[in-house]
VOBA-1610 file (N, C-alpha, C; in pm, whole numbers, padded with zeros to 5 digits, always signed):
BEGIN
Unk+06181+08939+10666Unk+06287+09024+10614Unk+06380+08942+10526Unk+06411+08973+10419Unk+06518+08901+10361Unk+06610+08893+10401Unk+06689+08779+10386Unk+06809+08714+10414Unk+06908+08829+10291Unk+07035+08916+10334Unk+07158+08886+10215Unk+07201+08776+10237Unk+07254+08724+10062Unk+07299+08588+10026Unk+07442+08675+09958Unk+07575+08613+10056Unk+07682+08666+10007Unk+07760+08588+09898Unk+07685+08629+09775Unk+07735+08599+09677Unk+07792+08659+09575Unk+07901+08669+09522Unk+07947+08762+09403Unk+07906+08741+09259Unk+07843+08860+09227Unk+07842+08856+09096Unk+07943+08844+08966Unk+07936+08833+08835Unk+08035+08813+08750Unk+08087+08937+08724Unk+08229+08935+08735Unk+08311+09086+08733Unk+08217+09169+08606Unk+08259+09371+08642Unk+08283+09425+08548Unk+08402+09483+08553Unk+08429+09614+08458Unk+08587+09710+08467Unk+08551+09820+08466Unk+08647+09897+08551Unk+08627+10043+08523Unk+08666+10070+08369Unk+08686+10216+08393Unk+08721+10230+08246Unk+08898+10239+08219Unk+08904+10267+08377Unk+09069+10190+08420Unk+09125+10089+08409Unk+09069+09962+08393Unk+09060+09857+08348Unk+09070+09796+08522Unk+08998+09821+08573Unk+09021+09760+08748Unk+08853+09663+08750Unk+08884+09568+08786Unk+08765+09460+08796Unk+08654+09542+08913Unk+08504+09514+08889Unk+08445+09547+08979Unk+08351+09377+09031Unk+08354+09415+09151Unk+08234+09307+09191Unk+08125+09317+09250Unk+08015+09284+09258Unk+07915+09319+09347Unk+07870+09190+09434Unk+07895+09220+09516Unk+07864+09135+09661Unk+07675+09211+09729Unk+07618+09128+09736Unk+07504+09171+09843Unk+07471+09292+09788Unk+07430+09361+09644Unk+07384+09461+09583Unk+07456+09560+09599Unk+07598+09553+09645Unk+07721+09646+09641Unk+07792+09649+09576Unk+07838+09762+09489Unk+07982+09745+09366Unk+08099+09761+09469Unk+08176+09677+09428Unk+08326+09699+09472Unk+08422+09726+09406Unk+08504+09810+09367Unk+08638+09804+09271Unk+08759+09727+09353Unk+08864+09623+09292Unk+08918+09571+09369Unk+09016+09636+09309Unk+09100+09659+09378Unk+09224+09805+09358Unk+09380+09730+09435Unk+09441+09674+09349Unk+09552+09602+09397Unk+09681+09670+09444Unk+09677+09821+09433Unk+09720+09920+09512Unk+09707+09934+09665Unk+09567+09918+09711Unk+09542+09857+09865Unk+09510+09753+09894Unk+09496+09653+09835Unk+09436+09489+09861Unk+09554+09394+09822Unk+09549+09306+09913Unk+09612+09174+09896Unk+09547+09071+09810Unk+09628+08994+09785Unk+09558+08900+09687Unk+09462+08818+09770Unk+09441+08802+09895Unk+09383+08746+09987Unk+09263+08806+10007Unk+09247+08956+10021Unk+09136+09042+10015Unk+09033+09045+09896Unk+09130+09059+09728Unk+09085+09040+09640Unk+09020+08903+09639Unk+09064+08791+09673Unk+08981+08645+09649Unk+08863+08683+09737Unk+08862+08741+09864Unk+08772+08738+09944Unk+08648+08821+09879Unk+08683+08883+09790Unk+08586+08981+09773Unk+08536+08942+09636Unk+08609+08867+09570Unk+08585+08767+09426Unk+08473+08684+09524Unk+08504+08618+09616Unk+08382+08508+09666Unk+08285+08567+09716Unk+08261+08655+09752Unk+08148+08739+09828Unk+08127+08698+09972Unk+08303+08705+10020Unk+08331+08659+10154Unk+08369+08785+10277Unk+08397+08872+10201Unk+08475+08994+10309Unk+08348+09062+10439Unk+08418+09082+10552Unk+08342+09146+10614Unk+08294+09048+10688Unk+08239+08912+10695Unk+08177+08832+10706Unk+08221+08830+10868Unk+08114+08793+10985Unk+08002+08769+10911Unk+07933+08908+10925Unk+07931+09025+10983Unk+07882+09133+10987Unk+07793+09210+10867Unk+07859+09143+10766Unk+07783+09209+10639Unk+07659+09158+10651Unk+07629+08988+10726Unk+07535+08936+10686Unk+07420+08947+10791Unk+07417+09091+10866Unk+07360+09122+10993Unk+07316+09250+10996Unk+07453+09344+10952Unk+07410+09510+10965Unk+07306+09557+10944Unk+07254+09548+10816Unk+07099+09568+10748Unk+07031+09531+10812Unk+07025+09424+10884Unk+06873+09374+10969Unk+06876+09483+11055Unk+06986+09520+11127Unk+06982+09591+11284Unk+06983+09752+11233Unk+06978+09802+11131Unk+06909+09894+11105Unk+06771+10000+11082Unk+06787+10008+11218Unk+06590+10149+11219Unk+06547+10234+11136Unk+06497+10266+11124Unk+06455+10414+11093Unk+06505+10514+11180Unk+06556+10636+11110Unk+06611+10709+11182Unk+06766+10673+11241Unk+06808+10581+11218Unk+06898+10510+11266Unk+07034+10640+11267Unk+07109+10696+11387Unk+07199+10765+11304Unk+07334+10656+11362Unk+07407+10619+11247Unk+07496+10505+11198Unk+07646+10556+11252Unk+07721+10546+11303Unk+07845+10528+11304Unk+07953+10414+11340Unk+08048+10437+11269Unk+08145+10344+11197Unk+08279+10363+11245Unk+08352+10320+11318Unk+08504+10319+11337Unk+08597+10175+11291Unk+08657+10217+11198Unk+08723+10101+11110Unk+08626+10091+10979Unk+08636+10150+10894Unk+08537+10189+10773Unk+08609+10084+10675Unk+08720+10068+10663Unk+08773+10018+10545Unk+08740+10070+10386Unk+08687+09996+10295Unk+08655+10042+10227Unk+08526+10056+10157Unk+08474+10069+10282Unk+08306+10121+10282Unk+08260+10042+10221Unk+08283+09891+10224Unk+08148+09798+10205Unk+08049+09770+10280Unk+08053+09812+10440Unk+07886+09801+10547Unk+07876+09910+10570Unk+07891+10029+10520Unk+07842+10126+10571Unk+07766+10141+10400Unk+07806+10133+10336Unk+07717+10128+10178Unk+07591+09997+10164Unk+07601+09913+10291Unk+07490+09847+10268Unk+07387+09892+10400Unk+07415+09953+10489Unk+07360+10056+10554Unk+07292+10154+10468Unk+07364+10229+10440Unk+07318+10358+10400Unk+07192+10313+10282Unk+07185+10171+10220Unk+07143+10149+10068Unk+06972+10115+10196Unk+07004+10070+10303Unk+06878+09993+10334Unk+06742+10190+10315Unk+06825+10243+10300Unk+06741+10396+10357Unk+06668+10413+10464Unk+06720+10353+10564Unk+06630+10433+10665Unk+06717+10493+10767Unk+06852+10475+10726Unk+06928+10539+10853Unk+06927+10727+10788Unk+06930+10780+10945Unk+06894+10977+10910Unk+07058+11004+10842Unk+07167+10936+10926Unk+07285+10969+10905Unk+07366+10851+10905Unk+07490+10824+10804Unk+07611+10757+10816Unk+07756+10834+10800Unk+07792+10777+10886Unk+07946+10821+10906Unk+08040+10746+10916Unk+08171+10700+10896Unk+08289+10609+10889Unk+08385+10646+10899Unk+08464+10635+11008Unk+08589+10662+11020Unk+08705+10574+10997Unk+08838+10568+10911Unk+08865+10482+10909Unk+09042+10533+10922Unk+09125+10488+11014Unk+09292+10523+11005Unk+09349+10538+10893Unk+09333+10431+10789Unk+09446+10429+10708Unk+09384+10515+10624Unk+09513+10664+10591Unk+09462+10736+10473Unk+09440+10672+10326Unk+09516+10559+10322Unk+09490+10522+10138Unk+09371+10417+10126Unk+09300+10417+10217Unk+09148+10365+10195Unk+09061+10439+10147Unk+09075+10593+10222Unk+08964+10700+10210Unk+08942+10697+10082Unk+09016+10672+09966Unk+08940+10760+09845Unk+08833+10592+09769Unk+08931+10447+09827Unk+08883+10344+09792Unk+08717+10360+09866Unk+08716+10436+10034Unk+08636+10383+10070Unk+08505+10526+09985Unk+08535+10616+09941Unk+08471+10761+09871Unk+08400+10689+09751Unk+08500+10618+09698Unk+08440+10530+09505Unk+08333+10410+09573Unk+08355+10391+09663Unk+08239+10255+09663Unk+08115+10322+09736Unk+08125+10446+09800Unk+07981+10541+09838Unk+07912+10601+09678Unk+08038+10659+09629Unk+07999+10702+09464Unk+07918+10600+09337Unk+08010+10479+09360Unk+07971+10414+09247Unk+07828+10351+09293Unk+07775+10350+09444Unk+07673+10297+09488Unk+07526+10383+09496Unk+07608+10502+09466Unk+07479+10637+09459Unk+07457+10618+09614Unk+07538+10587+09742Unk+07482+10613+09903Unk+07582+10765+09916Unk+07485+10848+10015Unk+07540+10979+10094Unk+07601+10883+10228Unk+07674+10919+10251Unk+07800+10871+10351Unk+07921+10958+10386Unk+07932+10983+10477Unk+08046+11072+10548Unk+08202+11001+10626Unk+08273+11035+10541Unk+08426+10940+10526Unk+08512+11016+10606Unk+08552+11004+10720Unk+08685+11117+10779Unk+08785+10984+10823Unk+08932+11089+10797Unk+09020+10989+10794Unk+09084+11060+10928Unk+09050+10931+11048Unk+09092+10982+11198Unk+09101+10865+11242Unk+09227+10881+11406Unk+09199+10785+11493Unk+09128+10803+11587Unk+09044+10731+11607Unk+08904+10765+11764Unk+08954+10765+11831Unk+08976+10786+11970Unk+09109+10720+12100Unk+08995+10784+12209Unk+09012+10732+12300Unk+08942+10774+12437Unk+08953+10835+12463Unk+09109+10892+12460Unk+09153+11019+12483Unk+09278+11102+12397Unk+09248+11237+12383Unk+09356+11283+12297Unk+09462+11314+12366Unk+09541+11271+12370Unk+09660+11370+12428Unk+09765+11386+12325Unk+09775+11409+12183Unk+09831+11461+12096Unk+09753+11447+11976Unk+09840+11543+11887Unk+09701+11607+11754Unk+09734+11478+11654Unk+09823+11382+11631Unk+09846+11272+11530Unk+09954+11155+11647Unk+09907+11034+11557Unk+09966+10933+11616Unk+10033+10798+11501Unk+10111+10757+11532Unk+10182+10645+11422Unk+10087+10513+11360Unk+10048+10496+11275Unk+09937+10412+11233Unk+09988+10319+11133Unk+09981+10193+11176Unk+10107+10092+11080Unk+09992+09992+10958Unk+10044+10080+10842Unk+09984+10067+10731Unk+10035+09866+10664Unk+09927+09751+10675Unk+09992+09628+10662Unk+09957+09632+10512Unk+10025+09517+10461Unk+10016+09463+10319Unk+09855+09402+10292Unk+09793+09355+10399Unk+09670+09350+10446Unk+09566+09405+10520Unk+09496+09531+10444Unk+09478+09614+10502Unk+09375+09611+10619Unk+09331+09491+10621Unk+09227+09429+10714Unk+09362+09436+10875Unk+09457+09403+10904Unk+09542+09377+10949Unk+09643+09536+11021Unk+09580+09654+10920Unk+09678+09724+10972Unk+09567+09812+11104Unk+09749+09911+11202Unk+09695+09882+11342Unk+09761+09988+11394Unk+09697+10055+11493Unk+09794+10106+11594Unk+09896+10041+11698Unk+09898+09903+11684Unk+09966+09819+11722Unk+10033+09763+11611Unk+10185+09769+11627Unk+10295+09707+11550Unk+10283+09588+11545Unk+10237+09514+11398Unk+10227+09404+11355Unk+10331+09348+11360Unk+10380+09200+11304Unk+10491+09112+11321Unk+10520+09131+11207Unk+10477+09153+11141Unk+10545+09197+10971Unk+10444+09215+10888Unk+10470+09214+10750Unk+10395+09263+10631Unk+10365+09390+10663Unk+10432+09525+10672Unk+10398+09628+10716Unk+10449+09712+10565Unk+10387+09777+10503Unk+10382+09880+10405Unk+10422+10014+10459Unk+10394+10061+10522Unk+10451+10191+10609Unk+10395+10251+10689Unk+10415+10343+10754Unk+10399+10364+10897Unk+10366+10511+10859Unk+10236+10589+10882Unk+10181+10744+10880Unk+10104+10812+10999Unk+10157+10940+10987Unk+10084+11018+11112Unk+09954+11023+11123Unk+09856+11031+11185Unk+09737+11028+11107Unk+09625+11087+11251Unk+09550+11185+11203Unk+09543+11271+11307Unk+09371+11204+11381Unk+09413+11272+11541Unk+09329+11234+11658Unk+09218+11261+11693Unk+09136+11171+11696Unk+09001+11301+11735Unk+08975+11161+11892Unk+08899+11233+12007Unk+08839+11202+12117Unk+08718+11123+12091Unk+08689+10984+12137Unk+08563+10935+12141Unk+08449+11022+12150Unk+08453+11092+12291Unk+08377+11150+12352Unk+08335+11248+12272Unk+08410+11366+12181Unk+08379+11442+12087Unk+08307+11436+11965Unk+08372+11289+11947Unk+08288+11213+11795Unk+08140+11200+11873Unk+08142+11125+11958Unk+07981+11133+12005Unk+07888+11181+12054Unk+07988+11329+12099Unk+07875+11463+12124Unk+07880+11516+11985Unk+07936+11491+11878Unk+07949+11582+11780Unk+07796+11549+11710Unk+07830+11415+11655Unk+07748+11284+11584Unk+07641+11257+11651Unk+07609+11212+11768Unk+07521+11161+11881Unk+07444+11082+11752Unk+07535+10930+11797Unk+07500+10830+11697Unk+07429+10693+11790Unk+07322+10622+11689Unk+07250+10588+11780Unk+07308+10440+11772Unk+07375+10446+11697Unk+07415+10223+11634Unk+07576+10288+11620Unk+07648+10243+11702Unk+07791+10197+11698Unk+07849+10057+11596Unk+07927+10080+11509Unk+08011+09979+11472Unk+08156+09998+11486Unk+08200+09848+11566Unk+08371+09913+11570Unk+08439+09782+11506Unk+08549+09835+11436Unk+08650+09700+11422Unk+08798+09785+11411Unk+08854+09821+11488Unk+08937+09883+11486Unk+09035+09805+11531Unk+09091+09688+11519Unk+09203+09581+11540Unk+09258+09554+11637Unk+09210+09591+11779Unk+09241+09542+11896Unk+09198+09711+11986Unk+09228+09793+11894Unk+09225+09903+12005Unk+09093+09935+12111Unk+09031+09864+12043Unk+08845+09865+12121Unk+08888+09811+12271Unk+09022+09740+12332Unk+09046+09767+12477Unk+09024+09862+12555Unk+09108+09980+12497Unk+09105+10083+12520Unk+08985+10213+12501Unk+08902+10147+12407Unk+08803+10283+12358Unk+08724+10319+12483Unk+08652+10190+12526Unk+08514+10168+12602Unk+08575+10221+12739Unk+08587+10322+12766Unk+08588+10373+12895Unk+08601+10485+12933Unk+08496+10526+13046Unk+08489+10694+13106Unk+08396+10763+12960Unk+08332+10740+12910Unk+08271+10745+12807Unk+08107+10776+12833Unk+08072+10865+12795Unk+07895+10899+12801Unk+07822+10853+12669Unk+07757+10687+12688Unk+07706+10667+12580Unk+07555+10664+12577Unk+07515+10813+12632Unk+07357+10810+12643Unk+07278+10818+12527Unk+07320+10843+12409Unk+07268+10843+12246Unk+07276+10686+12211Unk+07367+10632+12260Unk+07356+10516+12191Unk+07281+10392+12210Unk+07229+10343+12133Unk+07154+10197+12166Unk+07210+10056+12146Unk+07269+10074+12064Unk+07308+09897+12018Unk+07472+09976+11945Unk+07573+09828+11988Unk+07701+09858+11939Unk+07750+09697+11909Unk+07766+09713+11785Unk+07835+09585+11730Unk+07981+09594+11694Unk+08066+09527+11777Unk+08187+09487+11787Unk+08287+09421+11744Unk+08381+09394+11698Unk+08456+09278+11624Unk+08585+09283+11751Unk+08600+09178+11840Unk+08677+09156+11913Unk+08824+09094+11893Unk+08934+09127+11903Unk+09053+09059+11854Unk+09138+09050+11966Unk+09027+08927+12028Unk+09140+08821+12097Unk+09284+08758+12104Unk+09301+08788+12000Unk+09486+08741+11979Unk+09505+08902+11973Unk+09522+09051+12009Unk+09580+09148+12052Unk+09523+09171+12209Unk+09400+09170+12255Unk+09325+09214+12362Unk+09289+09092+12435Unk+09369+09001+12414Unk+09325+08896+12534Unk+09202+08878+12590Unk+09192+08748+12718Unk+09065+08752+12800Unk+09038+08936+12918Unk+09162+08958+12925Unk+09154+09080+13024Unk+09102+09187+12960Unk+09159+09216+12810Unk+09044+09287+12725Unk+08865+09280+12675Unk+08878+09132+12666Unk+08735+09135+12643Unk+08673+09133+12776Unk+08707+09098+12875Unk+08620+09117+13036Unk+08631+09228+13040Unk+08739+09355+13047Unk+08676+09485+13038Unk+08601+09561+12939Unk+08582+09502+12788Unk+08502+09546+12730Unk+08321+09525+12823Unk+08341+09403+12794Unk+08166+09319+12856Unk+08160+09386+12981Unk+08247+09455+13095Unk+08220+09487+13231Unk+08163+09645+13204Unk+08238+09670+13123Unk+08191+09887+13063Unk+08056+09862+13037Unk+08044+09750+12918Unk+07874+09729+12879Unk+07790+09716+13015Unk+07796+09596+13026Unk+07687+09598+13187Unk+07683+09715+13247Unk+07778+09774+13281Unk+07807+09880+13357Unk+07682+10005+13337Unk+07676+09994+13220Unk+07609+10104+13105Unk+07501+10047+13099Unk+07452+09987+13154Unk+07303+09889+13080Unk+07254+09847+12945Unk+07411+09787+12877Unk+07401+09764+12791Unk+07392+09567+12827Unk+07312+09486+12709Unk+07353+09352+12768Unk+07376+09268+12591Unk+07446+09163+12602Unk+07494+09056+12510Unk+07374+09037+12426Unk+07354+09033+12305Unk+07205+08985+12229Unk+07256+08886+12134Unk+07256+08774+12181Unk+07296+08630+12130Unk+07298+08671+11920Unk+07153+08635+11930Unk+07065+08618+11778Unk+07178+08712+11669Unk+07230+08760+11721Unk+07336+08848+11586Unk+07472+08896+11626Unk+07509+08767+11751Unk+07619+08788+11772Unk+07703+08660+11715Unk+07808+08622+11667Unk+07893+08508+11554Unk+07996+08525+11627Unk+08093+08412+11692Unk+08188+08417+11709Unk+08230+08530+11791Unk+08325+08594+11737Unk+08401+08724+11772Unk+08352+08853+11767Unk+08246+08841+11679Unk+08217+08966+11625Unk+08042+08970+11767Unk+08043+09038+11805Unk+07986+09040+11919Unk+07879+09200+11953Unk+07702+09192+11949Unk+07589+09297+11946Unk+07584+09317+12088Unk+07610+09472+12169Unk+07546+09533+12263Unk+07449+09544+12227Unk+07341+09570+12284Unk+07221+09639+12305Unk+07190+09711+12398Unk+07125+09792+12390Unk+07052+09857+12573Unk+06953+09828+12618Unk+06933+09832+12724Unk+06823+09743+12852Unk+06677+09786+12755Unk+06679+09922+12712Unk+06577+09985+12697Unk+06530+09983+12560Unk+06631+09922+12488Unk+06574+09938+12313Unk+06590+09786+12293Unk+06467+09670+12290Unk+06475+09576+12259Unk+06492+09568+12128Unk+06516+09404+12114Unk+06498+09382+11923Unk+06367+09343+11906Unk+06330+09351+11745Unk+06194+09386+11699Unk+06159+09235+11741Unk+06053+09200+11709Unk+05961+09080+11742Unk+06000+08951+11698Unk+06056+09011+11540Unk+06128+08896+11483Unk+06254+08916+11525Unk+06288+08777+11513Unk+06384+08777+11515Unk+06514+08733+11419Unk+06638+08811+11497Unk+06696+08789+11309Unk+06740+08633+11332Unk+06733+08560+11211Unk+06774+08415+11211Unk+06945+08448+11126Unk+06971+08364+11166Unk+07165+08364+11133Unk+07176+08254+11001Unk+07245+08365+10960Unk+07304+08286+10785Unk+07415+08259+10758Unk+07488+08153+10801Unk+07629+08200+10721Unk+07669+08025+10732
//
């Protein structure tokens, strides 16, 4: 299987005059309206996402149906959707002023992809909740950052449990900035097979990630080393091994 090599290509422009880049056979518009200059370099180097970008595609089936919590601006769910074999993709992502960034990079990529702008929560107990929009949008949270905060919007609720009787998705991706403490529990994840994680240890501590890893076991889900990096961390289930090969790690 090929390796992606995260490298950026030499800019183009819209007709807006906004630079585009392509990372890993993806256009990106870098839009300094939602990006930091930190985001923009990252995405000038063909660094963002990392290392997840350099994994998703492998762990994609046939039939695969894809969902996404923390979409950003739809750069792995557009290299999903490009591999074609997933039936369905979907991305959910909090901050409303991503959605239309994360809509142009499904468009300009020619991928079908489904964008709703919601917070997942385990549980609803009200129809919108306060969502703190950072200067870094990698950074913003349902948890009140220490600063660089752009502003603060209502932004409405939907139930785990609903998204996944709705969807009955078979590959979980989450990076939702610490709140994944809270997601993984009292939860029926009989659709699902494999869930790749981005853990944020400096909000969710060791007591967070031991109750994440204790829900998994729990579930007969177990740790799959080969495409797990650092923080960013692959469930699997007892019952859906990985293919023969195996994926070798690039980064």
């Amino acid at each position: 299987m090929q390796t992606l090599k995260n490298l950026a290509s030499p800019p183009e422009y819209t007709t807006d005059g906004l630079e585009i880049v392509e990372i890993n056979g993806v256009k990106l518009v870098i839009d300094p309206s939602v990006m930091s200059e930190s985001v923009q370099e990252r995405i000038r180097k063909g660094r963002l996402s990392l290392p997840e970008a350099n994994f998703i595609g492998k762990l994609i089936e046939p039939g695969e149906r894809f969902l996404e919590l923390g979409g950003g601006i739809g750069y792995t769910s557009t290299i999903v959707a490009k591999q074609n074999k997933a039936a369905s993709v979907t991305t959910f992502e909090a901050n409303p002023q991503l959605i239309p960034a994360m809509k142009r990079t499904h468009a300009m990529n020619n991928v079908v992809a489904e964008a709703v702008n919601a917070i997942v929560s385990s549980r609803k107990d009200r129809d919108t909740v306060p969502f703190y929009i950072h200067e870094d949008f990698r950074c913003s949270s349902l948890v009140k950052p220490g600063g660089g905060i752009k502003n603060v919007v209502e932004v409405p609720v939907m139930s785990f449990q609903e998204v996944l009787q709705s969807r009955s998705p078979t590959m979980l991706m989450v990076d939702i900035e610490g709140a994944e403490k809270d997601l993984f529990q009292n939860i029926d994840m009989s659709s699902v097979k494999k869930v790749y994680v981005e853990l944020h240890k400096n909000i969710i501590w060791g007591r967070g990630i031991k109750r994440i890893f204790d829900f998994f076991s729990d579930n007969q889900f177990y740790y799959d080393p080969p495409a797990s990096v650092g923080h960013v961390v692959l469930f699997r289930k007892l019952d859906n091994p990985p293919p023969v090969q195996m994926i070798r790690r690039t980064y």
